[in-house]
N, C-alpha and C positions, 0 to 999 in steps of 0.2 A: 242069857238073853232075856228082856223081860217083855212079860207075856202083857197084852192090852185087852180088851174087849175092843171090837169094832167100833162102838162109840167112842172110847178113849182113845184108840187111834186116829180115828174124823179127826177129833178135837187136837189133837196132838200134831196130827199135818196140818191143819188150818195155822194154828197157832207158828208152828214153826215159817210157813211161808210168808204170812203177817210181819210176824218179828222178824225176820231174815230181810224180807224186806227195806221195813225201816233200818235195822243195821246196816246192809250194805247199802243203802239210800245215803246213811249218812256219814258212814264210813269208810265204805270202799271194800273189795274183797281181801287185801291184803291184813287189812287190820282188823277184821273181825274174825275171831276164835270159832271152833265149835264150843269153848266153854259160854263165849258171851251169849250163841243162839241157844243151849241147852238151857244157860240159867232165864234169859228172856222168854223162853216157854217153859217153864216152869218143870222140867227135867231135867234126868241125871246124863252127864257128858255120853255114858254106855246108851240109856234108852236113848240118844240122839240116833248113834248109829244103827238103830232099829230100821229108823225111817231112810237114809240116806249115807252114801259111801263115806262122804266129806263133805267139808261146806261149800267145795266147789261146785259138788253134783246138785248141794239145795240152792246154788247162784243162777243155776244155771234151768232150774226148773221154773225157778221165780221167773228167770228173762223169758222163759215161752210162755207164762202166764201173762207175760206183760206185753208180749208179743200177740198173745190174742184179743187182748184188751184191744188193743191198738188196732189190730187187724177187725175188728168190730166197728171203731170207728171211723177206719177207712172207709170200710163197706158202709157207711150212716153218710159219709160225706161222696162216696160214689152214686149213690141214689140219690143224693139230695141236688147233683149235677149231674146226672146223666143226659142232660141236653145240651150239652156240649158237648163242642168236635171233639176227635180223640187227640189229637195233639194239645188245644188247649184245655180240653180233661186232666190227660196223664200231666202236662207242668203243673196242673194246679194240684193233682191230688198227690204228686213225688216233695211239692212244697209244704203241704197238708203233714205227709208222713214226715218231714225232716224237721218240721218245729211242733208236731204232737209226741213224736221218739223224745228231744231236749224236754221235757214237761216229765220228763221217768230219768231221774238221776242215776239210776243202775244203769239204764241206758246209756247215756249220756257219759258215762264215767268210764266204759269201756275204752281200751287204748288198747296198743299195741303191745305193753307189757304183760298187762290184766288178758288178753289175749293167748300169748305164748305161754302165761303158767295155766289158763282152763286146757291148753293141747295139753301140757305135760301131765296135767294129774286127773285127765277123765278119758274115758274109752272113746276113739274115733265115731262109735256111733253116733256118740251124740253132737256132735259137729254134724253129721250128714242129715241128724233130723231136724236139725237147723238151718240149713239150705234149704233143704223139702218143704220147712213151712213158709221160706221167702219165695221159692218156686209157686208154689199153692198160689199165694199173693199175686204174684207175676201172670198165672193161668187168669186169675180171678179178673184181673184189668180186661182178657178176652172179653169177657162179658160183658164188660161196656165198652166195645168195638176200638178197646187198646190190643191192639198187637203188633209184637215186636218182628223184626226182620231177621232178626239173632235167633240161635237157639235160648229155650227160657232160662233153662239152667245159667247160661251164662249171662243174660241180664239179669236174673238173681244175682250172681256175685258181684255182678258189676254196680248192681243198689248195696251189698254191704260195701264196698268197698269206698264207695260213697259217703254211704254213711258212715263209717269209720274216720275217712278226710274229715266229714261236717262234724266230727266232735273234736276234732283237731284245732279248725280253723273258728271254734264256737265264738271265742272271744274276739276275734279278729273284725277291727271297723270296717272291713271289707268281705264280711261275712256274705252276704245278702248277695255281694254282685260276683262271689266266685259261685257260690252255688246256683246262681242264674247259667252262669254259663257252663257248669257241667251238667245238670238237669236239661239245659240245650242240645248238650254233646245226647245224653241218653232219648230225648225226644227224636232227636233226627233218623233213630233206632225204629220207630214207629211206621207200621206200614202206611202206606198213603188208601 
């Protein structure tokens, strides 16, 4: 196993989440290797696995990286409207998150298939810390006097699932007016 200093390591995660990035940005997770993120950061396929189990595990650290990014700029567009109602809050900032999510092509790129191979080749926890940080989100809407009638947990799932549909339907000329009326279906969810 090869030995790093701390700084070589920094440099060595940075690098690998940077390139892993742009790889799966532009290729998708099925077709990028650990050999292409090894060589893209400038390491040997073994120090890859220093850092990470598989490249699922670094696909999927990227998405909660990208997932905070994003959750950063919810929170920038939730203060920047927090005078408005909560209803028409939550439609404007669930419309916010679902064409600032398309602007992240890993995002974006995730499907159904791309889906059932991250269960098959990573440990259940991390699926649950993936809910946790769409719940967190869901808490967070409290705070600007969004709250749900549901429990959170389940309107978390019910925004991936969502969001899952809106990359389905991404290219569809009816894009705009299906997702009006399921973001309606989740508003009516909203306490009065």
């Amino acid at each position: 196993m090869p030995r790093f200093t701390e700084a070589e390591r920094d440099k060595i995660q940075a690098a690998l989440l940077q390139e892993g990035e742009l790889l799966f940005s532009a290729h998708g997770l099925k077709k990028v290797t650990v050999d292409d993120l090894a060589e893209a950061a400038s390491i040997s396929k073994g120090s890859f696995y220093a850092f990470f189990q598989n490249k699922e595990h670094l696909f999927m650290v990227i998405n909660f990286n990208i997932q905070d990014r994003l959750l950063k700029e919810v929170k920038s567009e939730l203060d920047e409207h927090k005078y408005m109602q909560p209803k028409e809050l939550a439609t404007y900032i669930l419309k916010c998150i679902f064409t600032k999510a398309t602007q992240y092509p890993i995002l974006s790129g995730i499907d159904k298939a791309t889906m059932l191979h991250l269960q098959r080749k990573l440990p259940p926890e991390l699926f649950a810390a993936h809910t946790r940080d769409d719940v967190a989100m869901v808490c967070m809407l409290a705070d600007y006097r969004i709250e749900f009638s549901r429990d959170v947990a389940l309107v978390a799932k019910t925004l991936q699932t969502l969001f899952a549909c809106s990359n389905i339907l991404l290219d569809d000329q009816d894009y705009d007016k299906i997702m009006s009326i399921l973001i309606g279906g989740i508003i009516n969810l909203i306490k009065k």
